[in-house]
C-alpha positions in Angstrom: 11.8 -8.6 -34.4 15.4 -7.3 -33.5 12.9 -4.1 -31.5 11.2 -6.9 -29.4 14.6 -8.4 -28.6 15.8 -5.3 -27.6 12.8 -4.9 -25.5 13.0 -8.3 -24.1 17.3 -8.0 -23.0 17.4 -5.8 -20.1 20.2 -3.0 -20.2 23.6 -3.7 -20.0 23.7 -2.5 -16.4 20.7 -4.7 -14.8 22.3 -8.1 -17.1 25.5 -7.3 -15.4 24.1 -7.1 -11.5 21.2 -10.2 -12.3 24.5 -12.3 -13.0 26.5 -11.3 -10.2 23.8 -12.1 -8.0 23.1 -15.7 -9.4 26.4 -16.7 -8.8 25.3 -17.2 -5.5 23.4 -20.4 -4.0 20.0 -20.8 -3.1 18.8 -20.9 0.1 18.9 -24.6 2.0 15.7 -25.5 3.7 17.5 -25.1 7.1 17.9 -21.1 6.1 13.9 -21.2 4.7 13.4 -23.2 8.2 15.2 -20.6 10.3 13.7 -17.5 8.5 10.0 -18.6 9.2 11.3 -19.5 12.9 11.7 -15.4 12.1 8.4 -14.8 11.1 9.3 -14.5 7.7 7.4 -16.8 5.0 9.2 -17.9 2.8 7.5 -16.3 0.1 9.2 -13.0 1.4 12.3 -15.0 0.8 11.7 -15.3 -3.0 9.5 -12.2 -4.4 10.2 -10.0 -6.2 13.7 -11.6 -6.6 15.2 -14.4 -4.5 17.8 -13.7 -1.9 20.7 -16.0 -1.9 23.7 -16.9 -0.5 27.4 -15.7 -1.7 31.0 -15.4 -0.1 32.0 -12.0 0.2 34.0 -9.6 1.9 32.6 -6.6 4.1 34.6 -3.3 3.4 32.7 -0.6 5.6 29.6 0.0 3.7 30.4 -1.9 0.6 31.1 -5.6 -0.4 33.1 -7.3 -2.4 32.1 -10.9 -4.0 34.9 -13.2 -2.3 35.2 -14.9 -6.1 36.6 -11.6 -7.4 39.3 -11.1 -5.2 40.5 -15.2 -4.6 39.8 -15.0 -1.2 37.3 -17.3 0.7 35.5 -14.6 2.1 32.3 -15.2 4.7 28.5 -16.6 4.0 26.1 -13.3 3.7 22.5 -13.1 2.4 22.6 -11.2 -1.0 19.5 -9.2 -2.1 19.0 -7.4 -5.2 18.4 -3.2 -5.0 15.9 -2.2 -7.1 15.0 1.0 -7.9 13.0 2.7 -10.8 15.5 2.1 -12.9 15.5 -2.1 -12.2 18.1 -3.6 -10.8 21.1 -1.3 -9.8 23.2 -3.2 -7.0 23.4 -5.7 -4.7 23.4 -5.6 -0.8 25.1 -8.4 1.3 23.6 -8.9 4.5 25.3 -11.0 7.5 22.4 -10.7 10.1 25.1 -12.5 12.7 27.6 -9.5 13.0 24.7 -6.9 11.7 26.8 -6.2 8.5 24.6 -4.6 5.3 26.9 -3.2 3.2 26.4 -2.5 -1.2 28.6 -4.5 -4.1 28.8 -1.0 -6.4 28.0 1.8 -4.6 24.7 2.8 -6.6 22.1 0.8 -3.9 20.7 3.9 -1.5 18.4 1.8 0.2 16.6 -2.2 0.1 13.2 -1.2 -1.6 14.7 1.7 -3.1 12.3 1.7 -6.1 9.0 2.7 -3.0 10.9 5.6 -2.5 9.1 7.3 -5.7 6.5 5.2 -6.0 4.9 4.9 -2.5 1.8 3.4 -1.4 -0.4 6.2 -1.1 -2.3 4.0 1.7 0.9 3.5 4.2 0.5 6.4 5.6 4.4 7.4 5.3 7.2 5.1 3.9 8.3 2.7 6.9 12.2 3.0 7.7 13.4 -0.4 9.3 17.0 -1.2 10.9 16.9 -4.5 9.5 16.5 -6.5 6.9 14.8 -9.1 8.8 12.0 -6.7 10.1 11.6 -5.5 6.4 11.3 -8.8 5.2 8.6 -9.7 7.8 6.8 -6.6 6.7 6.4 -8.0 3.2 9.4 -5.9 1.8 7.1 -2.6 2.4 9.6 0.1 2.7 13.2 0.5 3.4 16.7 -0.2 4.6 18.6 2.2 4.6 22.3 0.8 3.1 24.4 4.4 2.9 22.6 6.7 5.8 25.0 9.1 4.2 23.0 10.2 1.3 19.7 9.8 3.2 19.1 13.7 3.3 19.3 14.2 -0.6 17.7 10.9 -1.7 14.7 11.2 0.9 14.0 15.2 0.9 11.1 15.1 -1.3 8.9 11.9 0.8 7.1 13.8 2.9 6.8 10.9 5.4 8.8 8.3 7.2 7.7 5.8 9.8 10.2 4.7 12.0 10.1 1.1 14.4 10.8 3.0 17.6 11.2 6.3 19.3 15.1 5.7 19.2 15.0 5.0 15.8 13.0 8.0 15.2 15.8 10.1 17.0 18.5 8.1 14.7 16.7 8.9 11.3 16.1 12.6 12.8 20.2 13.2 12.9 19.8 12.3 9.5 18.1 15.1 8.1 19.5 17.8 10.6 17.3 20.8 10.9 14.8 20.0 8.0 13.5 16.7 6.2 11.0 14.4 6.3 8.3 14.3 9.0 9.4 11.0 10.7 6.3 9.6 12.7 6.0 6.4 14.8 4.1 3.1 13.6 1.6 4.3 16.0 0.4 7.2 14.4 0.6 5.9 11.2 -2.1 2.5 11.9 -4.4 5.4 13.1 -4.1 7.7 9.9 -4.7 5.0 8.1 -7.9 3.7 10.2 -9.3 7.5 9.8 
C-alpha cells in the first residue's frame, strides 16, 4: 500500500507549486464574463488546471506572491507551467500593463510540456505573444515567459508558427543565424489541408 501512496503524492516539487498556486482565488463570474467577451470559453479558463487570481509583485521577468513579502502587491492571473515533468512554476499574468513574468525561475514557456510532445498534426508548434491568444487557441502551443533561453530550449522543434510577420521577425532574433523554421499561420492551415 505505502508504493500506491507514493504513487498517488506527487513530488515534493509539483506539492510545493500546486499549493502556491491555490492560495489564490477563483475567478468571479465578471472575470469568466469578460474572458468570453475575449473569445475565450470558459472551459479554456479551467483545463488542464484553473487559472486564478493572486497579489503579487512583478520583478522584470519574475514574480513574487505579494503574501510572501507583506506587501499588498497588484491583482494578476496566475497559471500553472507544465512541463514533462508536471507542474514546475507558476506565471503571473497582468493582461492590463502586458506583464508575464515566472514565481521560480524554472517556467521556459505557458504549455511548456507541447514543447516535446507536439501534435504531430499542427503543422509546427504555434508561438503566441499572449496569453489571451493562447488561451483562445485552446492552450495549443506557447508563451514564451524567458525569450532568453528560447534558443537552447527550442533548437530541436523543427517548427514554429508565429501570429504575424512581425512576430515572425521577433522570434527570428531569437535564434540568430540558425534555429527553428518559423512559418506563418498561413502556411501552416495549408500543410495541414495537404
Amino acid at each position: 500500500m505505502a508504493n500506491l501512496a507514493g504513487l498517488l503524492d506527487p513530488p515534493t516539487h509539483q506539492r510545493f507549486i500546486r499549493l502556491a498556486h491555490l492560495h489564490g482565488r477563483s475567478l468571479k463570474q465578471r472575470e469568466i464574463d469578460r474572458f468570453a467577451e475575449l473569445g475565450v470559453p470558459a472551459l479554456h479558463l479551467g483545463s488542464p488546471w484553473p487559472i486564478l487570481v493572486d497579489k503579487v509583485v512583478f520583478e522584470g521577468v519574475f514574480f513574487s506572491f505579494a503574501d510572501d513579502l507583506g506587501v499588498l502587491g497588484e491583482l494578476a492571473f496566475t497559471i500553472v507551467v507544465f512541463s514533462n515533468a508536471g507542474m514546475i512554476d507558476v506565471a503571473a499574468w497582468q493582461p492590463e500593463t502586458e506583464r508575464l513574468a515566472v514565481w521560480r525561475g524554472d517556467g521556459f514557456a505557458l504549455g511548456e510540456r507541447q514543447i516535446h510532445l507536439p501534435n504531430p498534426l499542427a503543422g509546427g508548434l504555434h508561438v503566441f505573444r499572449s496569453p489571451i491568444d493562447w488561451l483562445r487557441a485552446s492552450r495549443r502551443g506557447i508563451v514564451i515567459v524567458q525569450p532568453q533561453f528560447a534558443r537552447a530550449v527550442l533548437a530541436d522543434v523543427p517548427v514554429l508558427v508565429a501570429e504575424d510577420e512581425q512576430h515572425r521577425k521577433e522570434l527570428q532574433e531569437l535564434f540568430l543565424f540558425s534555429g527553428p523554421q518559423i512559418i506563418l499561420p498561413e502556411v501552416a492551415s495549408l500543410e495541414d489541408a495537404q
